[in-house]
C-alpha positions, 0 to 999 in steps of 0.5 A: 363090672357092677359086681366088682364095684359093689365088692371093692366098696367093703374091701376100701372100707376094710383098708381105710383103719388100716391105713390110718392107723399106719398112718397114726404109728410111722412118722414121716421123716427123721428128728430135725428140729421144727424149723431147723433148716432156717438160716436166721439162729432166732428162727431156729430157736423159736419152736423151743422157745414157745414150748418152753413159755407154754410150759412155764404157763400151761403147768402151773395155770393147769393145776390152778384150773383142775383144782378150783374148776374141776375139783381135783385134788392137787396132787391129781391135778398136778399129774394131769397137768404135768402129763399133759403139757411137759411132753410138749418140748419134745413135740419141737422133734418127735411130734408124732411120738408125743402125740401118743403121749399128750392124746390119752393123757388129755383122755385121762383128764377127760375120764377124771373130771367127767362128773364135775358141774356143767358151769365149771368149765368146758369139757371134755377139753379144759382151756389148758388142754386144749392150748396145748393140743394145739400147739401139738397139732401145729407141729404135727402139720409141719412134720407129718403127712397128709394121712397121718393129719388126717387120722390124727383129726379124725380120731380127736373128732370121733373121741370128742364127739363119742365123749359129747354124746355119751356124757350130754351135760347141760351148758356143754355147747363147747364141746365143738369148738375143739374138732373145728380149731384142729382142724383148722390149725392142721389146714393152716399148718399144712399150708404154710409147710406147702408153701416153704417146700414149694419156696424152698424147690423153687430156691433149689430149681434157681440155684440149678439154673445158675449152675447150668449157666455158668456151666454153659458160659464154660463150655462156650469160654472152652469152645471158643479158646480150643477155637483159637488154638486150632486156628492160631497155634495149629495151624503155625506148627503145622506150618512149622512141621510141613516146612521142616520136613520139606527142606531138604528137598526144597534147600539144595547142597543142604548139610547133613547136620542141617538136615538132621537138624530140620528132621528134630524140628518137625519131630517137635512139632508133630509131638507138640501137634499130638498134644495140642489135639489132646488139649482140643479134645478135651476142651471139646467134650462137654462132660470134661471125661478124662483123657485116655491118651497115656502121660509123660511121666519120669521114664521120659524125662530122658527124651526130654533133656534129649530134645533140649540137648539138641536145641543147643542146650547142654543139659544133663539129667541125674536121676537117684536109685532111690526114685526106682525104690519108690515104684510105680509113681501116681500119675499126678505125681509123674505127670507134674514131675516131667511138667515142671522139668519140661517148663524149666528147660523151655524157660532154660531155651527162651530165655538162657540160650546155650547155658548148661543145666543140671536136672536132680530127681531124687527121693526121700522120706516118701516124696519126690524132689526135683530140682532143675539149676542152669548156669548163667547165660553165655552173653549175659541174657535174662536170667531163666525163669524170670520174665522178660518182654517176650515172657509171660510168667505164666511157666512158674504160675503153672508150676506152682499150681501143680505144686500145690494140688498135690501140697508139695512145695516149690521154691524158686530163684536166681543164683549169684552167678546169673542162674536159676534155680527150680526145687519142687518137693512132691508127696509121693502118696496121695489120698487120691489124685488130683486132676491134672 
């Protein structure tokens, strides 16, 4: 066990330049703007400003410097200074990339004005170079990982120290100052990126939250209306279907037409039960999956106007040869066609009881169009369609929303003789469909 511990000690040191250079050459993210995520456009715009005010400074005040202190001459002090500081506006989105550029360029500065007086200025760091490089390494520290600061200030240290040692000059005793500044704008720079991306998993963690609340609050609103409908509505038409199915046997001398007409009753129920379980399912299931139960679509409006028919409605039902032309229907398109016709026909029976009713599903130009008129009624009730006392208006509400998740149109109202008139216009071809 020794033996293995004294031979991975060599091996970790072999990998550590390894990593570090790694590090030096693979940036972390992709090329968003420093502070591109925030929601003030002054914050947003902030990094560039500053690269562009130490641009306008660090250029000109460089050369001044490089000239005057360090004995350069202009044309070579304006390079140097040009080299050093111009890559800078691009440090707002590829602070890594720039860092390539700004470190030798800064070790080009370093190698020039190596044999200048002691008493010019700090070395091998002028005070140019150095704001600069600071800038440099506060974007990096809001861009890059932990390993890649971390090579970046031990290669700034060991260079500073290599240059300090190997060029001992008297009054040089700043030649530390630069290792402890990056340092410490790498730490402070690493902390404020921590803290925002903790602020911001927190934002997300309370966003989460309100979205699974209000998706709770749902499934108990859901709950308690599938509640109410298995209490209320089931058990009437359960009510409704056992007493249907038992009067003849309960009714004596009961006429045949009579009794058919109990048998078409309990068979409307039971339909209307079969669909009412449906509605519970899927009020029921928490996930909302989409129901497997096959739906009415055009094939049964026949057994639609059939049903009506039999409810003292003369209804009757005209489909084109265009319809089949069409082939097979999306089932949003279907459903919403029979849907729309149903509601017509039950607005028909509530509220125009023995009025005739013509229903037209035609085709044209790659849409559907249903139109559903009734005649006036007989006694000269409220008109089909519009609300009365014992209407809700909900009917044409609900046509209208089928209508438009599908983006057809819908127009309604009444005629001059006391009708109705319904017109859907359903697009056939559909970029996906809606759910119904």
């Amino acid at each position: 066990m020794k033996i293995r511990q004294l031979t991975s000690v060599p091996s970790t040191l072999t990998a550590l330049p390894i990593l570090l250079a790694d590090a030096l050459v693979t940036p972390t993210g992709g090329h968003e703007p420093l502070l591109g995520s925030a929601r003030r456009p002054w914050v947003r715009s902030l990094p560039y400003l500053v690269a562009v005010a130490l641009l306008a400074v660090l250029i000109p005040t460089g050369t001044v410097l490089l000239h005057t202190a360090y004995r350069l001459s202009v044309p070579t002090a304006a390079s140097v200074a040009v080299a050093q500081s111009a890559p800078l506006l691009a440090a707002v989105t590829r602070p890594l990339a720039v860092w390539w550029v700004v470190f030798p360029a800064s070790l080009a500065g370093a190698v020039l004005t190596v044999g200048t007086p002691a008493g010019a200025g700090p070395w091998p760091w002028p005070v140019t170079t150095l704001i600069g490089y600071l800038f440099l390494m506060l974007a990096l520290s809001l861009r890059e990982r932990g390993r890649t600061l971390l090579a970046v200030w031990l290669v700034t240290t060991l260079t500073t120290a290599a240059a300090g040692a190997g060029f001992t000059r008297a009054g040089n005793s700043g030649a530390p100052l630069p290792i402890v500044l990056s340092g410490a704008v790498l730490v402070l720079g690493w902390s404020l990126r921590g803290r925002g991306e903790a602020r911001r998993l927190l934002a997300e963690q309370e966003q989460i939250s309100e979205a699974e609340r209000g998706r709770r609050t749902l499934l108990e609103e859901r709950a308690r209306i599938a509640r109410e409908l298995h209490d209320v509505v089931a058990h009437h038409m359960s009510v409704i279907t056992v007493q249907a199915d038992s009067a003849p046997y309960r009714i004596a001398g009961l006429p045949p037409e009579a009794a058919e007409e109990f048998g078409t009753i309990a068979a409307s129920a039971r339909s209307s039960l079969a669909e009412m379980r449906r509605l519970l399912g899927v009020l029921r299931s928490e996930e909302s999956a989409p129901d497997r139960t096959p739906q009415p679509g055009l094939d049964r409006l026949p057994e639609l106007v059939d049903t009506v028919a039999r409810a003292g409605v003369r209804a009757e039902l005209t489909v084109t040869e265009a319809v089949g032309a069409l082939g097979e229907l999306p089932q949003a398109v279907g459903l919403s066609a029979y849907r729309i016709v149903q509601e017509a026909l039950a607005n028909v029976v509530r509220h125009a009881p023995g009025a005739a009713v013509w229903v037209s599903v035609a085709a044209e130009d790659d849409t559907l169009r249903i139109t559903v008129v009734n005649a006036g009624a007989p006694g000269g009730t409220a008109e089909a369609g519009i609300e009365s006392p014992e209407g809700t208006g909900h009917g044409l509400a609900g046509m209208r929303e089928r209508v438009r998740l599908l983006g057809g149109r819908l127009d309604t109202g009444p005629l001059p003789d006391g009708g109705f008139r319904v017109a859907a216009v359903l697009p056939v071809n559909q970029p996906e469909e809606p759910g119904t």
